[in-house]
BABA-802762 format. One record per residue (C-alpha): residue number from 1; x, y, z. Coordinates in steps of 0.5 Angstrom, whole numbers, plus 500, padded with zeros to 3 digits. Layout:
<atoms>
<NUM; <X; Y; Z>>
...
</atoms>
This chain:
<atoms>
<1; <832; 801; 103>>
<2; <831; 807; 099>>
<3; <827; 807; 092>>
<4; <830; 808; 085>>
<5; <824; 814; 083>>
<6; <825; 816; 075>>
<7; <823; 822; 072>>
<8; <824; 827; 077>>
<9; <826; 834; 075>>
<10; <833; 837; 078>>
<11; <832; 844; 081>>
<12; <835; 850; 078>>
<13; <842; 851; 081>>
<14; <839; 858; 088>>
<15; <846; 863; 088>>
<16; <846; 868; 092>>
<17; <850; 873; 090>>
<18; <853; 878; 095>>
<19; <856; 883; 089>>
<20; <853; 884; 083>>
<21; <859; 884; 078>>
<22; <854; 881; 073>>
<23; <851; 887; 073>>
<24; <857; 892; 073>>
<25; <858; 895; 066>>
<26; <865; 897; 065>>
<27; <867; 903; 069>>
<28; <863; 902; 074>>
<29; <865; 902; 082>>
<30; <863; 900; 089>>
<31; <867; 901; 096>>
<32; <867; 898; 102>>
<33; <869; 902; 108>>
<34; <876; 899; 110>>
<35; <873; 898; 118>>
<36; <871; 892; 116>>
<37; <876; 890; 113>>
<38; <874; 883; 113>>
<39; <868; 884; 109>>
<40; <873; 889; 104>>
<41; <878; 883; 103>>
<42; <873; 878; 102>>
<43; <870; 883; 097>>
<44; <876; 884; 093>>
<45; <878; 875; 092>>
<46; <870; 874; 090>>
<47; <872; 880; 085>>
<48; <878; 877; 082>>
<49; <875; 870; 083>>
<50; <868; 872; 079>>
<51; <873; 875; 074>>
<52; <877; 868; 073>>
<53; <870; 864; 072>>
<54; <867; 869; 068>>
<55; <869; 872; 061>>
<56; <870; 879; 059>>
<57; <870; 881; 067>>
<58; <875; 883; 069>>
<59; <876; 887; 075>>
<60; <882; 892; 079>>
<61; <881; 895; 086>>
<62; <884; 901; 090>>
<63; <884; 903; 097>>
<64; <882; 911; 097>>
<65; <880; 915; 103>>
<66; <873; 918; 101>>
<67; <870; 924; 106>>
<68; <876; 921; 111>>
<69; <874; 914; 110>>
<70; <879; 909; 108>>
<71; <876; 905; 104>>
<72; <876; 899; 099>>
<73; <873; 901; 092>>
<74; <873; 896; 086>>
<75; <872; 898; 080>>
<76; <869; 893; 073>>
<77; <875; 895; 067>>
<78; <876; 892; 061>>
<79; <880; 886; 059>>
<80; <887; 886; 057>>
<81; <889; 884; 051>>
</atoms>
């Protein structure tokens, strides 16, 4: 049978994070190669789901060919009105 222990502090919440929108002033970009196209989608719904969590983030992403290299780039804008 378990024992009922009082008084134990509960850990901080451990988050990795795979992309650091947090540190992203606006105007700020970082692209990935669309070779992994997989990794790119991923990023792009992390970026819109960062954005809906967190207010004053708001992000837009293009696909642009970069030394001949298709590539997803996402960029930190400002908030629309």
């Amino acid at each position: 049978m378990n024992k009922v222990e009082k008084d134990i502090p509960i850990p901080e919440k451990y988050f990795r994070e795979k992309y650091y929108f947090k540190d992203m002033k606006i105007g700020d970009s970082f692209a990935i190669p669309w070779s992994n196209q997989l990794e790119a989608v991923r990023a792009r719904c992390a970026a819109s789901a960062y954005g809906q969590r967190n207010t004053g983030f708001q992000f837009t992403t293009r696909t642009v060919t970069e030394k001949n290299v298709k590539k997803l780039r996402i960029w930190r804008v400002e908030e629309d009105e």
